[in-house]
C-alpha positions, 0 to 999 in steps of 0.5 A, a space after each residue: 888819611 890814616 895809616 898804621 904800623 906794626 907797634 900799634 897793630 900789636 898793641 890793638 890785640 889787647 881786647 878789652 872787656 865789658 859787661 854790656 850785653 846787647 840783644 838781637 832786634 827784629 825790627 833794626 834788622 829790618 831797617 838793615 836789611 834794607 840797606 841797597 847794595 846798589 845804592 852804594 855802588 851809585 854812590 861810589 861811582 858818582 863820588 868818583 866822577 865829581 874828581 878831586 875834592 880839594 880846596 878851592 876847587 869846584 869839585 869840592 863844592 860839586 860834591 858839597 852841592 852833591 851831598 846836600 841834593 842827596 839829602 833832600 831826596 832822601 826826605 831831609 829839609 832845608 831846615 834840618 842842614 846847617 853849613 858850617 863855612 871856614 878858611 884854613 891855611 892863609 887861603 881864601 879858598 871857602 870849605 864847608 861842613 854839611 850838618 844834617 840834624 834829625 831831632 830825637 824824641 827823648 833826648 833832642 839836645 843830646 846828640 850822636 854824631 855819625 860822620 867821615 869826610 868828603 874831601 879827598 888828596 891826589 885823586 879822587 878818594 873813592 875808598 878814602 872817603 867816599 866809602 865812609 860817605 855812602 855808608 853814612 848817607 845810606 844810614 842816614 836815608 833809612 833812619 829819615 823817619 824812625 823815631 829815636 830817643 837821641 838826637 843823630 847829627 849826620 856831618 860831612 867833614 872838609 878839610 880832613 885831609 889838610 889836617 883836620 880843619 874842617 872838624 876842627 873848626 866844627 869843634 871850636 865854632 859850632 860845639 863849644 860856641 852853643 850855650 850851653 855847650 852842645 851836649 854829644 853822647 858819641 861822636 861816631 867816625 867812618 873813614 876808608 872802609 871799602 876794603 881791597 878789590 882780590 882780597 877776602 874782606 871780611 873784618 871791621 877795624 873798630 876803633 876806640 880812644 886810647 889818647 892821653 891828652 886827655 884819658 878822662 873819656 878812655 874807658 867809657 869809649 872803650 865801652 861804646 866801642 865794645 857796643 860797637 863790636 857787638 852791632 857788628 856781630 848782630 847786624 851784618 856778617 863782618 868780623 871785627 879786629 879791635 884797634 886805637 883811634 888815630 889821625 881822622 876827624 874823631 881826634 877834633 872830638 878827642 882832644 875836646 874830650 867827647 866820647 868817640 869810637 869809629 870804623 876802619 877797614 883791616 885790609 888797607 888800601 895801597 891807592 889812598 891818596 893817589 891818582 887810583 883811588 878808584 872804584 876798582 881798587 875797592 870791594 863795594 860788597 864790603 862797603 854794603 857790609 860796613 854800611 849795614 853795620 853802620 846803620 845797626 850801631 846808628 839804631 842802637 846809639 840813638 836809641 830808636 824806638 823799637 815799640 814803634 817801629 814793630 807798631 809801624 806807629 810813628 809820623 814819617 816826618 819825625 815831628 816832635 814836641 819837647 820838653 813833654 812833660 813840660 812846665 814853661 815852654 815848648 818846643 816843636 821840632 818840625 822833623 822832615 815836613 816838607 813846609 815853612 808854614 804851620 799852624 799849632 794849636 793845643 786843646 784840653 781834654 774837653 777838645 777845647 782850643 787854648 791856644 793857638 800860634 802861627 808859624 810863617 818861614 818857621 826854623 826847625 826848631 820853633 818855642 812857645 809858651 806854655 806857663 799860662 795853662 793849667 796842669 794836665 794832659 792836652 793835645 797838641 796839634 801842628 797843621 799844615 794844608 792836608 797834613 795834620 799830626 797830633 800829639 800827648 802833651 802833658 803839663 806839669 
């Protein structure tokens, strides 16, 4: 949706400065270096071939039912996906937003939002978005089971072409109706990053807040773009050119005044919102690059546990039980497992059992009460058929 202009191209080279410093990272590299050229290119293809994404077509829901299948094969549940529906306009025609939420292990009601739209205007949208889309599904298909201190909330905005209704509504209906208020630490936007099919694309666009409206979270934006710069630098062979954030879903974030930064691509497409918008008008090389950028910085934000992934020590389901130390109550986030049925057990140091719930259809997120038991360490135990996790749980 977005396009530029040369006032603010000039003023985008004023660089802003920053103490952070940030290290190379054996094993998020290793995560990158994972990332598929040909899952990309897949992707790119079959997003071209589900047609235009506008609303109150079938193509848009396609490409919604498209997502979710996507998702689910990369290991996610039902349970982890909330769909977020709206009208907008006078029209009756459905939209959705697709949330898929992966639970962190340190922070789980602190949250990194990693998201770009699907929906596309006057032709298929390849570039404008399906590029963001593979990006942001490749991240999410490596990060699946790596354990991270944040909370990462996937999201594949509608809506975003019309006037960012889909974000929009996402803000008004999802973060500021949660009580209390959904706590983001960064809301991280993709949105056109395949690049130009001739031309040597090699730079990054990465964008930070520069809004008056309001300017409370102007610098520390600047610092988490600045971050973003340097993940680029490490994780993949992109440049990057330094820019303003500007008319894509991040703006919904914006004016709620969360934290924001996001991608661009520097060379710009002529085919956005046209009939070609195609595959061949793109450089999917590039895209491969944005992506592996896109999941260094994802790594980083969130805080992946790099002790554990050199350790190779973590449950490839992601489950986790929180607060820990706790007091009062705990809850158990059931991650990926692939079950609606669980029993949860909790034994004392002498592999005593006291106590002991049954979860049946049970939620992502499930709670049980703690107050009765005495201060120390116990483990907690979630069983389903063959598949049995232990965990530390300790007792303040």
């Amino acid at each position: 949706m977005k396009s530029k202009n040369i006032l603010f191209l000039i003023f985008s080279l004023l660089a802003l400065t920053s103490s952070y410093s940030q290290s190379f990272i054996q094993v998020y590299a290793n995560v990158v270096n994972q990332c598929s050229q040909t899952n990309i290119t897949a992707n790119l293809t079959q997003f071209e071939a589900l047609g235009l994404k506008r609303r109150g077509t079938t193509s848009l829901q396609n490409t919604f039912d498209w997502l979710k299948n996507k998702y689910l094969s990369y290991g996610y549940t039902a349970a982890q996906m909330q769909e977020d529906s709206y009208t907008y306009s006078g029209s009756a025609a459905a939209c959705k937003n697709l949330i898929v939420t992966k639970v962190g292990t340190l922070y789980p009601n602190t949250f990194v939002i990693v998201c770009g739209h699907y929906d596309s205007i006057g032709g298929t949208g390849t570039n404008d978005n399906g590029s963001g889309v593979s990006s942001i599904l490749e991240t999410a298909r490596l990060l699946q089971n790596v354990p991270t201190a944040y909370s990462i909330k996937f999201i594949n905005f509608s809506g975003e072409e019309d006037g960012l209704f889909g974000s929009q509504h996402y803000v008004s209906s999802v973060v500021n109706a949660t009580n209390p208020k959904m706590n983001i630490r960064l809301v991280f936007n993709l949105d056109e990053v395949g690049g130009v099919a001739g031309m040597v694309n090699n730079t990054i666009t990465c964008e930070r807040d520069t809004s008056n409206n309001p300017s409370t979270n102007n610098a520390v934006s600047a610092t988490m773009t600045n971050e973003l710069m340097n993940c680029v630098t490490l994780y993949s062979p992109l440049n990057t050119f330094l820019s303003y954030a500007y008319a894509s879903d991040y703006m919904s974030f914006q004016s709620n005044n969360e934290i924001i930064t996001g991608f661009f691509e520097t060379n710009e497409t002529t085919h956005k919102h046209t009939p070609t918008d195609f595959l061949i008008n793109m450089d999917p090389l590039y895209n491969y690059n944005v992506a592996k950028a896109t999941i260094g910085a994802t790594l980083h934000f969130a805080q992946a546990d790099a002790a554990a992934m050199a350790r190779d020590k973590f449950d490839e389901f992601g489950i986790s039980f929180f607060p820990n130390p706790t007091k009062d109550t705990l809850n158990i986030n059931l991650g990926s497992l692939p079950v609606t049925d669980y029993t949860f057990s909790i034994l004392n140091i002498e592999g005593k059992e006291v106590l002991n719930v049954t979860f049946n259809n049970a939620k992502l997120i499930e709670s049980v009460s703690v107050a009765t038991l005495s201060k120390g360490i116990y483990l907690g135990v979630l069983q389903s058929g063959s598949n049995r996790i232990n965990k530390k749980i300790v007792i303040e």
